[in-house]
DORO-679361 format. One record per residue (C-alpha): residue number from 1; residue in one letter; y, x, z. Coordinates in pm, 1 decimal, always signed. Last residue first. Layout:
+-----+---------+----------+----------+----------+
: num : residuo :        y :        x :        z :
+-----+---------+----------+----------+----------+
: NUM :       A :        Y :        X :        Z :
...
+-----+---------+----------+----------+----------+
// end
This chain:
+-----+---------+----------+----------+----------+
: num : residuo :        y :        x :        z :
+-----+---------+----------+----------+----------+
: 284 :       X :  -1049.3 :  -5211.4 :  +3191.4 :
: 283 :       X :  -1265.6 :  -4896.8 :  +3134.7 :
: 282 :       X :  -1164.5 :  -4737.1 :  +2813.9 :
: 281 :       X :  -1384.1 :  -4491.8 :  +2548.1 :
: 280 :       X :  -1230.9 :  -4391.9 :  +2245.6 :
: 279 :       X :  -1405.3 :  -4204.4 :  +1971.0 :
: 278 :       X :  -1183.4 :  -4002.8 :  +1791.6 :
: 277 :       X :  -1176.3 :  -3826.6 :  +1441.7 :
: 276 :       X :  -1264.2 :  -4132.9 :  +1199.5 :
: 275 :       X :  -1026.1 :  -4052.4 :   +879.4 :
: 274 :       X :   -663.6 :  -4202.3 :   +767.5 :
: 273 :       X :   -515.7 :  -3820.8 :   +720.3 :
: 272 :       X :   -328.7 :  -3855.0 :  +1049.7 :
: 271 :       X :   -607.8 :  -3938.2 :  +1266.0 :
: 270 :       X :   -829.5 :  -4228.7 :  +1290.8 :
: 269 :       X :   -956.8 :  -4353.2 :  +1637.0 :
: 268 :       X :  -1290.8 :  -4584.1 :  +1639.6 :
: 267 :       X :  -1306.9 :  -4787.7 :  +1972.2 :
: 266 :       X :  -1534.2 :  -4879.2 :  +2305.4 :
: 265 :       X :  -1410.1 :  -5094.2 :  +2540.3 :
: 264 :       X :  -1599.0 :  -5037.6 :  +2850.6 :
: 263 :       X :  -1903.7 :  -5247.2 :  +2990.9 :
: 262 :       X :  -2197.1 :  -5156.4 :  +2759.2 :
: 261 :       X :  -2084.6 :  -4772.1 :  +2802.4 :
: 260 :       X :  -2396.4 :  -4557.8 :  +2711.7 :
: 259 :       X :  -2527.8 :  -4852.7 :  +2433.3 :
: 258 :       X :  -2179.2 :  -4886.3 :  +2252.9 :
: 257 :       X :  -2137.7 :  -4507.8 :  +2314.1 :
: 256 :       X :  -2440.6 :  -4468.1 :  +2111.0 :
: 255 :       X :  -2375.8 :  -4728.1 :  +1848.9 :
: 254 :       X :  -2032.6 :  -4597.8 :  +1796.8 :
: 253 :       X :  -2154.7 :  -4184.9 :  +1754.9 :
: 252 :       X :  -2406.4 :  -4323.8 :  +1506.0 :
: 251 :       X :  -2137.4 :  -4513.9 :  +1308.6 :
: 250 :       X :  -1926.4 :  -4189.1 :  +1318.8 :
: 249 :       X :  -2099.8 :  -3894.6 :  +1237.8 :
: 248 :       X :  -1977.8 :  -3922.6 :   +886.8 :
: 247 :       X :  -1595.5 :  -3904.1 :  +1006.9 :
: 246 :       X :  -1703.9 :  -3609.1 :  +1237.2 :
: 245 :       X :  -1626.8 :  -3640.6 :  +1622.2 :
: 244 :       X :  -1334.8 :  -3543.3 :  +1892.8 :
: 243 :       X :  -1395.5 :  -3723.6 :  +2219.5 :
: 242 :       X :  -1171.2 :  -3947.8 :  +2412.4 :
: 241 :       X :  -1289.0 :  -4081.5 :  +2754.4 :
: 240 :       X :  -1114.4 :  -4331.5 :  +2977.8 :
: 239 :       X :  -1025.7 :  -4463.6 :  +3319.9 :
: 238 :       X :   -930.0 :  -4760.4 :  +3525.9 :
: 237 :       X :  -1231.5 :  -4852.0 :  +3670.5 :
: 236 :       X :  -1578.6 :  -4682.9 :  +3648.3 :
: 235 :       X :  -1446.5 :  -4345.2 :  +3775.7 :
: 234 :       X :  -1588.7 :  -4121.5 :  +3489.9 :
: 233 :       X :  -1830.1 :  -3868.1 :  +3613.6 :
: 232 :       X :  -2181.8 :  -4040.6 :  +3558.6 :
: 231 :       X :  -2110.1 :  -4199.5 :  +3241.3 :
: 230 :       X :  -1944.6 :  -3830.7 :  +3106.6 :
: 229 :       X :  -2263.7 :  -3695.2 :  +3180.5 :
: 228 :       X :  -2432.1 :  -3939.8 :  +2938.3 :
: 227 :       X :  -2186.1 :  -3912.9 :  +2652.2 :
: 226 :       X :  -2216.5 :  -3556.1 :  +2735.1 :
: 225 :       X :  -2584.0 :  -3552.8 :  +2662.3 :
: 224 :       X :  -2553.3 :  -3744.2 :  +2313.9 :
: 223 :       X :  -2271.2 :  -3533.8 :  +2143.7 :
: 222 :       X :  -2421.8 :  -3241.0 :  +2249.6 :
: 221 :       X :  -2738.6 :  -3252.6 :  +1989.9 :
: 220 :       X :  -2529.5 :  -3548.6 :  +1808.2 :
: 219 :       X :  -2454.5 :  -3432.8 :  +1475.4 :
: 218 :       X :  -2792.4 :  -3562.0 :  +1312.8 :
: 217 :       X :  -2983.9 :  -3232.8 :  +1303.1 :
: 216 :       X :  -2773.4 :  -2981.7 :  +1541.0 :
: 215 :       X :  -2400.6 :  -3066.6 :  +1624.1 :
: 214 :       X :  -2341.5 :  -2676.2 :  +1526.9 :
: 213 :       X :  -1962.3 :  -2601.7 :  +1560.0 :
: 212 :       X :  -1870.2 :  -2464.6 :  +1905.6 :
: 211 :       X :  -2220.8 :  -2223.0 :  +1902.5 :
: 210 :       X :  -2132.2 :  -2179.9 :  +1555.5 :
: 209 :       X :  -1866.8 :  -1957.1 :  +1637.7 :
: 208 :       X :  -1605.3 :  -1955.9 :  +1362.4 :
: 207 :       X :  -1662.5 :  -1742.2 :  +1053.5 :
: 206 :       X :  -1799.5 :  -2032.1 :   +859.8 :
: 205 :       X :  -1457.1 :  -2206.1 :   +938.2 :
: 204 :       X :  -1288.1 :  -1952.0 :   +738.5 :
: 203 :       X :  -1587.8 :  -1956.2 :   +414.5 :
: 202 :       X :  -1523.0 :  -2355.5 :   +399.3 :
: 201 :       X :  -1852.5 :  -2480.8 :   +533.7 :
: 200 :       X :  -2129.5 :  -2580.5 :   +310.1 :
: 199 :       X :  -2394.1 :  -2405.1 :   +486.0 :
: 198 :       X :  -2299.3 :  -2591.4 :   +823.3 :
: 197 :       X :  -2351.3 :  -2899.5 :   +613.3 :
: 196 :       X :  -2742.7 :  -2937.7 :   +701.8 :
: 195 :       X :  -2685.6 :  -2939.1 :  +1076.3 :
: 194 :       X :  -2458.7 :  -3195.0 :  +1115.2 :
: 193 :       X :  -2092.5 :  -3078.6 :  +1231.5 :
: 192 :       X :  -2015.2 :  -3193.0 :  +1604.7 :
: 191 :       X :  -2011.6 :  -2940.7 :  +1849.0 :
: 190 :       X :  -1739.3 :  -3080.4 :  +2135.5 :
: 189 :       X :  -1361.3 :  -3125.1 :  +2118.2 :
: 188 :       X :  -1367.4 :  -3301.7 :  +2498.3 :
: 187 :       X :  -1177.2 :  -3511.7 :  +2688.9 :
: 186 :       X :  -1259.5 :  -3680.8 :  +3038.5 :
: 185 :       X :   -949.1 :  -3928.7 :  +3213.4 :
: 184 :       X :   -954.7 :  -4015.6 :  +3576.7 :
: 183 :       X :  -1220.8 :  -3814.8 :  +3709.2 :
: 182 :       X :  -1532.1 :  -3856.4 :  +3911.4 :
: 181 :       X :  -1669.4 :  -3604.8 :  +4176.3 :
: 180 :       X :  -1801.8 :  -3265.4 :  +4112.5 :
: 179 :       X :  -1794.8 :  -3031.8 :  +3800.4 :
: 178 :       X :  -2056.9 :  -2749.8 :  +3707.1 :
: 177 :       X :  -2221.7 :  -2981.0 :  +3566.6 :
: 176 :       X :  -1990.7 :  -3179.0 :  +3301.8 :
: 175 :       X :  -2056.4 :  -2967.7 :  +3021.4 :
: 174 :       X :  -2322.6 :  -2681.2 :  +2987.0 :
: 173 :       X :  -2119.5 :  -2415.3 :  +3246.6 :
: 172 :       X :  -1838.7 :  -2192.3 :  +3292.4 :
: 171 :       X :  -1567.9 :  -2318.3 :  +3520.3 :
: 170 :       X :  -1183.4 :  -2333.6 :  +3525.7 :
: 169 :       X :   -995.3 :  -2486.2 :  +3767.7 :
: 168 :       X :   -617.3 :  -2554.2 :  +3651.0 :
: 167 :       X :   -249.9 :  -2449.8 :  +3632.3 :
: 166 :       X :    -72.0 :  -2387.2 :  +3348.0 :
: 165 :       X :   +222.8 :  -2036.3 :  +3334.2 :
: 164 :       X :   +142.3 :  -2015.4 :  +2953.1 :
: 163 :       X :     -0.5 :  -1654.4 :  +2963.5 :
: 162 :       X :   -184.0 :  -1681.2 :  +3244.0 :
: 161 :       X :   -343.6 :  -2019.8 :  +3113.1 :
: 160 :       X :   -388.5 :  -1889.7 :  +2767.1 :
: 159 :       X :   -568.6 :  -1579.7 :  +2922.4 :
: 158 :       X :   -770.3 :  -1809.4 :  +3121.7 :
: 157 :       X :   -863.6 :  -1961.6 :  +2772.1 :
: 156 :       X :   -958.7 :  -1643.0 :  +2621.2 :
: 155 :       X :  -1214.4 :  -1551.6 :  +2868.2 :
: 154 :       X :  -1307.3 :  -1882.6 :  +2897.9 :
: 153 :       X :  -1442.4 :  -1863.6 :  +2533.7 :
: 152 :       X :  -1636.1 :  -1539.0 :  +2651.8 :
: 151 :       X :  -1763.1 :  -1652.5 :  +2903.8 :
: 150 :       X :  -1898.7 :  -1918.4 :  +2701.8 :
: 149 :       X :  -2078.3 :  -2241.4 :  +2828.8 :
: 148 :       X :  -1714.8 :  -2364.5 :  +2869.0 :
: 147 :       X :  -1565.1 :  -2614.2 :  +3112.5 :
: 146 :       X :  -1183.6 :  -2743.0 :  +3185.2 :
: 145 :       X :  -1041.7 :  -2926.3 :  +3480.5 :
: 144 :       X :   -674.5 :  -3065.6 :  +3546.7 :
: 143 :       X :   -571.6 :  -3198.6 :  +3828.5 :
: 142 :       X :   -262.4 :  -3387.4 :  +3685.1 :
: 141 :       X :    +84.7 :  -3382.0 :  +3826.6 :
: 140 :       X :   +230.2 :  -3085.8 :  +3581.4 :
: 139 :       X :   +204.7 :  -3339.1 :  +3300.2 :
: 138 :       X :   +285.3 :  -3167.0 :  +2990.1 :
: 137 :       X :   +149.3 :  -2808.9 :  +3114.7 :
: 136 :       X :   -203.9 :  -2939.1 :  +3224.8 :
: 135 :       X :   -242.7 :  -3153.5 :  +2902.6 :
: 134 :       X :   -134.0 :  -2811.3 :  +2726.9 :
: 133 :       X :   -361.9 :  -2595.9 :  +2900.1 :
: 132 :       X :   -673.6 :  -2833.0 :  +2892.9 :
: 131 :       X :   -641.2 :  -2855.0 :  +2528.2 :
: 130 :       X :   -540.4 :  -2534.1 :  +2415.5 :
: 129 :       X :   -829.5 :  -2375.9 :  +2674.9 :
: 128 :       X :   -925.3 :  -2154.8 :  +2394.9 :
: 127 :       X :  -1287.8 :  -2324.7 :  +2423.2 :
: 126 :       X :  -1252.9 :  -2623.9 :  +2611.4 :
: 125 :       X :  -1689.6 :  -2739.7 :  +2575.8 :
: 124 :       X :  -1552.4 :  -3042.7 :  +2808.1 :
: 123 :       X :  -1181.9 :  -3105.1 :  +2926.7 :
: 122 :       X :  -1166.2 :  -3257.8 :  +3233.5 :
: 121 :       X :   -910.2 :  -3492.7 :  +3422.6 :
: 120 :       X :   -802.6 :  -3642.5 :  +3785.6 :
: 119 :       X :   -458.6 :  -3803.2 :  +3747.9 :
: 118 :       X :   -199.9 :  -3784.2 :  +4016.6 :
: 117 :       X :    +14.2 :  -4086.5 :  +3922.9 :
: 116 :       X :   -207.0 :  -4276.7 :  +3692.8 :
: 115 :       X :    +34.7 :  -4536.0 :  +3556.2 :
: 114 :       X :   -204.2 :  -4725.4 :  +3357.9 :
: 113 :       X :    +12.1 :  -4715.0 :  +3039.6 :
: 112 :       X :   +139.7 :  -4303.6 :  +3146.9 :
: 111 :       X :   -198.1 :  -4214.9 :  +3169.0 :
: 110 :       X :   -321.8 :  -4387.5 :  +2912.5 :
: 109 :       X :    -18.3 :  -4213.6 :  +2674.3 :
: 108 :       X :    -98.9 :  -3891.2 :  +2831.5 :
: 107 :       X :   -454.5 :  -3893.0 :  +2735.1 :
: 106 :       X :   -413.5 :  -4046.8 :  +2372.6 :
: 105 :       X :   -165.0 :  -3745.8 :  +2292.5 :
: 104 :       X :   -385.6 :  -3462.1 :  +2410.2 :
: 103 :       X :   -737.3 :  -3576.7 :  +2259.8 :
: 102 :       X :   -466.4 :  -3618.2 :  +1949.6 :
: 101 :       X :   -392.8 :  -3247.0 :  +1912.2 :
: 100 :       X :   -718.4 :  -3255.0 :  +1778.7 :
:  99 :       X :   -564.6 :  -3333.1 :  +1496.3 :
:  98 :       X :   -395.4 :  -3038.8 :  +1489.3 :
:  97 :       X :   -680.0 :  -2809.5 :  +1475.0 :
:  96 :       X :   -766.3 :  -2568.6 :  +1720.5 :
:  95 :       X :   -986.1 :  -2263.9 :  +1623.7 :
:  94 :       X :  -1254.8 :  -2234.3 :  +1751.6 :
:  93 :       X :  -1319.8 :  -1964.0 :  +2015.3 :
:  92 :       X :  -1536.2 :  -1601.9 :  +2022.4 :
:  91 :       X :  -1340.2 :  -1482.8 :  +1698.3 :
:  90 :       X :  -1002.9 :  -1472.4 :  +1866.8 :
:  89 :       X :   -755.1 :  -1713.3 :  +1960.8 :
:  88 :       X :   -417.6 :  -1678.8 :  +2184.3 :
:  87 :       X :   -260.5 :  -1973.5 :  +2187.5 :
:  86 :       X :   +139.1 :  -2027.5 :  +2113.6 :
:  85 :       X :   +324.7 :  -2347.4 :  +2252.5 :
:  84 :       X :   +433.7 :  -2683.7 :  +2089.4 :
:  83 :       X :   +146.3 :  -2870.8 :  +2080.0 :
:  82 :       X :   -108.7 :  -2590.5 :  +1925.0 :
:  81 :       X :    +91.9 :  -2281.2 :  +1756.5 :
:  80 :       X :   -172.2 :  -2044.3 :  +1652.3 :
:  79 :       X :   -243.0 :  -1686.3 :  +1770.0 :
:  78 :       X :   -422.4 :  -1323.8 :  +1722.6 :
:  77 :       X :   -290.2 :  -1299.4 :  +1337.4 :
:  76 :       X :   -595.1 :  -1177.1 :  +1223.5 :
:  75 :       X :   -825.9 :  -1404.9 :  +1413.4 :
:  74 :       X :   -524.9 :  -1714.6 :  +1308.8 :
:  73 :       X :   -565.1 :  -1570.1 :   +921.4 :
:  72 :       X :   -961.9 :  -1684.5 :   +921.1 :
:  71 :       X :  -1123.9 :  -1440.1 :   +747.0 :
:  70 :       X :  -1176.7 :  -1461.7 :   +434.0 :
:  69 :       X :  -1244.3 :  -1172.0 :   +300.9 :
:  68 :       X :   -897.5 :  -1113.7 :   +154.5 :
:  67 :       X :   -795.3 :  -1157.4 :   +502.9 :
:  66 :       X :   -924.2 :   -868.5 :   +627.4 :
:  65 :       X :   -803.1 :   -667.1 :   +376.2 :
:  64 :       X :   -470.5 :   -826.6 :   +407.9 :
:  63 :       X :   -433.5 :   -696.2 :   +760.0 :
:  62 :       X :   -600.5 :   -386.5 :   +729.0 :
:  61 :       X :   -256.3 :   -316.9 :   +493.7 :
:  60 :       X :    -52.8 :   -451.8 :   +729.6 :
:  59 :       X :   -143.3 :   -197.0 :  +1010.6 :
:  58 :       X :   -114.0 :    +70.3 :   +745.0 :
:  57 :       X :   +226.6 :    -29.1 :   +636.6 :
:  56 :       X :   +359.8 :    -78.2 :   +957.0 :
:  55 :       X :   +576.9 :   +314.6 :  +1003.0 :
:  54 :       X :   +662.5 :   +292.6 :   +626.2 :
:  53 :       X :   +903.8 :    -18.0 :   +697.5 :
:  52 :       X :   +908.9 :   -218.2 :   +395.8 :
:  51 :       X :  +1271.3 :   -166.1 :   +206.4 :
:  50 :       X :  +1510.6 :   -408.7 :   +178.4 :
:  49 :       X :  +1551.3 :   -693.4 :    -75.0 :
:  48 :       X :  +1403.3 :   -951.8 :   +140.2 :
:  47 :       X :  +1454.8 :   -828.6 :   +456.8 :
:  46 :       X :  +1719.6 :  -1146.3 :   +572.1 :
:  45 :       X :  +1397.9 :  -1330.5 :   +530.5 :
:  44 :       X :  +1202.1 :  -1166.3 :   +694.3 :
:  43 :       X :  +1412.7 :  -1101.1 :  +1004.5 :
:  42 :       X :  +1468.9 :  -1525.8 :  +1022.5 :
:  41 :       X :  +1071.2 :  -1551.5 :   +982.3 :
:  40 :       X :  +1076.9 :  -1344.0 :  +1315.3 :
:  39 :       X :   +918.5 :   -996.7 :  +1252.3 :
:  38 :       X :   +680.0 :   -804.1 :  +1437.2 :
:  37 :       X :   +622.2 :   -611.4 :  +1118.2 :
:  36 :       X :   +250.9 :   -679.7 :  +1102.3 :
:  35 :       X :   +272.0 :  -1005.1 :  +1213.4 :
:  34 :       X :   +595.9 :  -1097.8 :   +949.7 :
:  33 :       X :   +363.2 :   -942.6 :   +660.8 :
:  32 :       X :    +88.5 :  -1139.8 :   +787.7 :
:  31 :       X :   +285.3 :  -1466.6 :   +767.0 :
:  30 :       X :   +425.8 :  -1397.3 :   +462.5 :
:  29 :       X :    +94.1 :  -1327.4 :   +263.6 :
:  28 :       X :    -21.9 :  -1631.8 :   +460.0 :
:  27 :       X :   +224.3 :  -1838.8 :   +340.4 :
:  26 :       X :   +207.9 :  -1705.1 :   -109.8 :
:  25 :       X :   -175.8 :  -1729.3 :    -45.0 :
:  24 :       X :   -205.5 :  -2131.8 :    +64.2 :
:  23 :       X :   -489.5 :  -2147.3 :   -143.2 :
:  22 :       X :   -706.5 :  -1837.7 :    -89.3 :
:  21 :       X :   -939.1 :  -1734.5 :   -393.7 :
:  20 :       X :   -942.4 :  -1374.0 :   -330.4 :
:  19 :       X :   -720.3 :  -1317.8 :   -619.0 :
:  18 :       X :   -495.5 :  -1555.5 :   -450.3 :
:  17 :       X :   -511.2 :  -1317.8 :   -171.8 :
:  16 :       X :   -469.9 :  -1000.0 :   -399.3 :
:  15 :       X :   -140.8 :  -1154.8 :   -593.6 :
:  14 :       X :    +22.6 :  -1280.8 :   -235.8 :
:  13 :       X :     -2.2 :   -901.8 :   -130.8 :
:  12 :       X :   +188.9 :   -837.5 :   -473.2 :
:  11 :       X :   +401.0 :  -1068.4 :   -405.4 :
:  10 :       X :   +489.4 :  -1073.7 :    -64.5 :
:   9 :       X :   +531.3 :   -650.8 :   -120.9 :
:   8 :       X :   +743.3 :   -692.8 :   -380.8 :
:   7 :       X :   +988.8 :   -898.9 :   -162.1 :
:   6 :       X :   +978.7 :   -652.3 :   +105.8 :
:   5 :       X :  +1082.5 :   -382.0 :   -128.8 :
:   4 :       X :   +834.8 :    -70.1 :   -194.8 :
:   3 :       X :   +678.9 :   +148.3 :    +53.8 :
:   2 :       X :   +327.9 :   +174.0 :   -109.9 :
:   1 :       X :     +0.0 :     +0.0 :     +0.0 :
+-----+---------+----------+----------+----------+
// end
């Protein structure tokens, strides 16, 4: 990589990632130039026609490599913006999406309806914590719990919480049971993608840990235990559930819930793209 103007640099960077069959090659070629830099998008922009700095050329040269093989550019990058604050990620957690910025939105508007004052909640399989951290950060009343079978995952995820200034319990064990008593409000971004489509996985999410990916056979190999646990935990009055699934997962995830919670109101959630990505669970 030579020390030529910033601006030739985006392009020629955006060139090789395009080459490499990446979509959105012209934003990440920016964003990994302004990561490598430790520029603000501001700084790049007032760069444009100035020279790259020699000293970061290397650094952003491994960069692009990496990407170019398609890994994902929030491993490279070390972060992603999830509900208004920065995460730290890394190739032991998924990713978080922003629909699953949703788990956070539906708890703190039942919350708020049923004017919980000092809610009780959990976050199941919580990975980079981004959940947990930002319901425990947008309502600083809550006692908030999160669970990983990773150590690894909650490695990250205390960092988040360090990092962020959150408060909670964290605990590493197979969903609910390292957890005691019953909870206002359980949420969870569990392993959901059947089995037989793992191989057809965009080559990014391929490189994310299939042990927070892999729903086994039918979808539902964690699916169906944590529906269970979460039966036992949930306070079986004024409460509720919301749980991340797969739009073809769906009608199998509603008759299950339907049979595990005969007495709640059980609902379908769509997200901003028009699919299936929540199943709701509220007790009256």
């Amino acid at each position: 990589m030579t020390n030529e103007l910033v601006s030739g640099l985006i392009r020629s960077i955006t060139l090789r990632l395009t080459d490499a069959g990446i979509e959105d090659a012209s934003i990440d070629a920016r964003i990994l130039l302004r990561s490598a830099f430790g520029w603000t998008a501001a700084e790049q922009l007032g760069n444009l026609l100035g020279s790259a700095p020699a000293e970061h050329l290397e650094r952003l040269e491994k960069m692009v490599v990496r990407r170019a093989t398609r890994e994902p550019l929030q491993y490279i990058t070390g972060s992603i913006e999830f509900f208004r604050h920065q995460f730290s990620v890394n190739e032991s957690v998924l990713i978080p999406r922003p629909e699953t910025e949703q788990l956070v939105v539906q708890t703190m508007a039942f919350v708020r309806e049923r004017k919980i004052e000092s809610p009780r909640i959990a976050d199941i399989c919580t990975g980079s914590g981004a959940i947990a951290v930002s319901l425990a950060l947008e309502m600083p009343a809550a006692e908030v719990h999160a669970t990983d079978i990773s150590a690894d995952a909650l490695t990250v995820a205390q960092q988040n919480t360090y990092d962020l200034n959150a408060e909670l319990h964290m605990y590493e064990g197979d969903l609910l049971e390292p957890l005691s008593g019953q909870f206002d409000v359980i949420v969870s971004n569990p392993p959901y993608i059947i089995a037989d489509a793992m191989h057809s996985l965009q080559p990014e999410v391929a490189r994310e840990p299939s042990l927070a990916l892999d729903g086994g056979n039918d979808g539902l190999n964690v699916i169906r235990p944590l529906l269970t646990a979460i039966a036992e935990k949930l306070k079986p009055t004024n409460s509720a559930a919301y749980i991340e699934i797969d739009p073809p997962i769906k009608d199998a995830v509603m008759k299950l819930a339907l049979e595990t919670f005969p007495h709640a109101g059980i609902s379908l959630l769509t997200d901003l793209a028009g699919l299936t990505r929540c199943l709701s669970i509220e007790h009256a």
